[in-house]
C-alpha positions as CSV (number, residue, x, y, z in Angstrom):
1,X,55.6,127.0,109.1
2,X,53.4,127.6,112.3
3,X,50.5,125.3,113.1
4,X,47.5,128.2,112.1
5,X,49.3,127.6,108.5
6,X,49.3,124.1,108.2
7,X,45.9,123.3,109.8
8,X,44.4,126.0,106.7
9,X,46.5,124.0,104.2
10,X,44.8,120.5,105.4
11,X,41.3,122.1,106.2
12,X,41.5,123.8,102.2
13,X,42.9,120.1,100.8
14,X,39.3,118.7,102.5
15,X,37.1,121.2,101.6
16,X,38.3,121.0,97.8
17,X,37.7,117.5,97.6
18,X,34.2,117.8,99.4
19,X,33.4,120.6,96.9
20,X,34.8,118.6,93.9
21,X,32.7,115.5,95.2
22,X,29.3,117.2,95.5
23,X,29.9,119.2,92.3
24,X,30.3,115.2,90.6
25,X,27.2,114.3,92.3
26,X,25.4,117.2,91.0
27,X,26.6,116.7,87.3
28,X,25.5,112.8,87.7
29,X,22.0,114.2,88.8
30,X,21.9,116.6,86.4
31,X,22.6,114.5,83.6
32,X,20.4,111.8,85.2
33,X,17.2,114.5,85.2
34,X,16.8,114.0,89.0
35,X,16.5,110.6,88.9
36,X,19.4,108.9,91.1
37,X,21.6,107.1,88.8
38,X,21.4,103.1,88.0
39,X,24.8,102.2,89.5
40,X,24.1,103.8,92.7
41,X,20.0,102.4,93.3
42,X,20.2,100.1,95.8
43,X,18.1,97.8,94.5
44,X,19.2,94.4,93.7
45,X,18.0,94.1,90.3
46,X,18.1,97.7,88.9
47,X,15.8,98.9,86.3
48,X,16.7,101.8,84.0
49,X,13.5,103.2,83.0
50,X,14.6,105.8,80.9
51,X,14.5,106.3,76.9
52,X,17.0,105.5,75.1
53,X,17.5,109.3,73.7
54,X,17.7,109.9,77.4
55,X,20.3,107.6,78.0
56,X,22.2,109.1,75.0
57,X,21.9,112.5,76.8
58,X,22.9,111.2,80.4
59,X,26.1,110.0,78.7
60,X,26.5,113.0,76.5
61,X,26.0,115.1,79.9
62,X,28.7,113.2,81.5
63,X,31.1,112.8,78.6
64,X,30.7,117.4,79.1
65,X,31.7,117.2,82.8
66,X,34.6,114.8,82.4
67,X,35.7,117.2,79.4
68,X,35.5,120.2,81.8
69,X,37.3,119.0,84.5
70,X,40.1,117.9,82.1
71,X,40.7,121.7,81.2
72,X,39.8,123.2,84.6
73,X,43.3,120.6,85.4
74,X,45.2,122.0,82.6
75,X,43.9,125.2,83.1
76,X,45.2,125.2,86.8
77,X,48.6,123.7,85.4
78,X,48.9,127.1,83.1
79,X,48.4,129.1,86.2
């Protein structure tokens, strides 16, 4: 295996987990309507301000994402 090889293998390795992090980050903001999510406000005492039909939908939303990414593994598995 020559060098030009391996450095693509690590260099693709990095880029899928910087792809699969944003594309988390995205689906937590998306779920989240814009707002940044509790967990991650650096305030010290946190405040969710939102409905609790929105709440329902935020988990909903998230419970969907974790769901995809299951088959998009299984999926990948099959391939």
């Amino acid at each position: 295996m020559d060098l030009n090889r391996l450095i693509n293998m690590i260099i693709n390795k990095l880029m899928g987990r910087v792809v699969n992090t944003a594309i988390d980050k995205g689906f937590d903001l998306a779920s989240n309507r814009g707002r940044p999510s509790v967990a991650a406000s650096a305030e010290a005492a946190p405040v969710d301000e939102r409905t609790p039909a929105e709440r329902k939908q935020a988990q909903d939303a998230k419970k969907l994402a974790q769901r995809a990414k299951k088959a998009q593994r299984a999926a990948r598995k099959l391939m």
